[in-house]
C-alpha positions in Angstrom: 108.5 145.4 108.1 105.6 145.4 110.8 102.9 143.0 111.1 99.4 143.1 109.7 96.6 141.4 111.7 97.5 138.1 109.9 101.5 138.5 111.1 99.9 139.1 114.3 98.0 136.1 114.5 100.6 133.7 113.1 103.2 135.2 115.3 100.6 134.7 118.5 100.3 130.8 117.5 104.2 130.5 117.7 104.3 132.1 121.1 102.1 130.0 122.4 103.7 126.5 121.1 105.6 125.6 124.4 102.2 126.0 126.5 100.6 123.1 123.8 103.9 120.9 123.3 106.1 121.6 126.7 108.7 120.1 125.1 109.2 122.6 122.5 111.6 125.9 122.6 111.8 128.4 120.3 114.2 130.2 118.8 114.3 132.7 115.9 111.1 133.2 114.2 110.1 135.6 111.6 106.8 136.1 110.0 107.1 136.7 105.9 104.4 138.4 103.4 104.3 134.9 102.1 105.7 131.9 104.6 107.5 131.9 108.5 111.1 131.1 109.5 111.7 129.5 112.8 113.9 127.2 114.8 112.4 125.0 117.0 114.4 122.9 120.0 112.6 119.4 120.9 113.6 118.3 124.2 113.1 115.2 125.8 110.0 115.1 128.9 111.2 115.9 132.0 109.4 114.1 135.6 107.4 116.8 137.8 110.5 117.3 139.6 112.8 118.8 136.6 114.8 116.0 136.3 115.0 114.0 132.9 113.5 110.2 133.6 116.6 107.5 134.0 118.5 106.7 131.6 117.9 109.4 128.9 120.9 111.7 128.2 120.9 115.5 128.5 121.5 117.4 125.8 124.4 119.8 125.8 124.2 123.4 125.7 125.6 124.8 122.3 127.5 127.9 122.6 127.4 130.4 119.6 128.8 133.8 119.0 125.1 134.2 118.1 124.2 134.0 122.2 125.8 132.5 125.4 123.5 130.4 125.7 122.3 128.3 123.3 118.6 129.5 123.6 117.9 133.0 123.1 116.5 135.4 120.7 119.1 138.4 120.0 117.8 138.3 116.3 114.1 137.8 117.0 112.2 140.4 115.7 110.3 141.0 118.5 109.8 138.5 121.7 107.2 136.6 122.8 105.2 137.9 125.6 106.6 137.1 129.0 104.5 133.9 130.5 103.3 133.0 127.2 105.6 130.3 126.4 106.0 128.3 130.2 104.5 125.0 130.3 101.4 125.0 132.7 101.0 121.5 133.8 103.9 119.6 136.2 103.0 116.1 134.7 105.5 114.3 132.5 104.6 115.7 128.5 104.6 113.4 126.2 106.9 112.7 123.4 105.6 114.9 120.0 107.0 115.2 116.6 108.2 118.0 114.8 105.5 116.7 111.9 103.0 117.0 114.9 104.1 120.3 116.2 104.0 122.2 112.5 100.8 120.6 111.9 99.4 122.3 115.0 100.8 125.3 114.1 99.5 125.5 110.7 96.6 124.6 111.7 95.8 126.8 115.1 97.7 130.0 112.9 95.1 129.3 109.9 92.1 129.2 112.3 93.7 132.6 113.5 94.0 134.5 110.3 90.8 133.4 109.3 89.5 134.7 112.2 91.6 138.0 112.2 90.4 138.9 108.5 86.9 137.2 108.3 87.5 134.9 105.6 87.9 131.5 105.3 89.9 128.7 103.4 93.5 127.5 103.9 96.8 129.6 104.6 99.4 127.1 104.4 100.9 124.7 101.6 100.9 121.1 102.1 104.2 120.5 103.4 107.5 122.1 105.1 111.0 122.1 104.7 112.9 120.9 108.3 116.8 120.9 108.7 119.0 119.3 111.7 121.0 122.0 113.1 124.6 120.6 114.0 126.2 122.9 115.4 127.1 126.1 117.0 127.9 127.8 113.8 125.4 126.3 112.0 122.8 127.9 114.1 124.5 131.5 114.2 124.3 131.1 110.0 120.9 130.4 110.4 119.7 133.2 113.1 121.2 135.4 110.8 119.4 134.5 107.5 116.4 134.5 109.5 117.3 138.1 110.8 118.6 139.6 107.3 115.9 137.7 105.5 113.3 140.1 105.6 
């Protein structure tokens, strides 16, 4: 399945999540006729100099037979575009929600599609369905449904 304009739009909006919330990854991501699939990392702010302020832990890389590394994007359907998703400013970012991170997504990829098509009105339904991944295998399961969903 390819993209229309709309895909296109939507799937510009999630490439460019990291540059509005720097402490956002991504991960998988797939744009449906009808609703998105994505996992999204939240890390904690790091000082201008890379390091994570005092006293705050560091998560630990999860290794899956999905990836070596725990981010990645063999399953992706197509990549972001290189540069797109690097955090512009050095300053400290400030701690965001997942809530806060849909909601701008929602509402930047609506303002795209209505653009792209020359309509108007909303796109998305009220709410969204979030899950805690736990582990290494958890994630492969899920890469995979997002990669065989389609």
């Amino acid at each position: 399945m390819e993209c229309n304009r709309a895909g296109d739009a939507v799937w510009s909006v999630w490439c460019e999540l990291p540059t509005r919330f720097p402490i956002v990854e991504l991960d998988a991501f797939v744009v449906m006729p009808n609703h998105v699939h994505g996992i999204i990392f939240l890390s904690r702010p790091q000082t201008s100099t890379g390091l994570r302020p005092a006293g705050r832990a560091s998560p630990a890389p999860t290794r899956t037979i999905a990836n070596t590394d725990r981010r990645g994007d063999p399953w992706v359907a197509r990549a972001c575009p290189p540069g797109r998703a690097t955090p512009q400013s050095r300053d400290v970012p400030k701690p965001v929600s997942l809530g806060q991170v849909i909601g701008a997504f929602k509402s930047l990829s609506t303002a795209a599609v209505n653009r792209a098509l020359h309509r108007t009105g909303s796109l998305w339904q009220r709410n969204y369905y979030e899950h805690i991944i736990r582990s290494g295998d958890e994630l492969d399961a899920i890469r995979l449904y997002i990669a065989h969903n389609p």
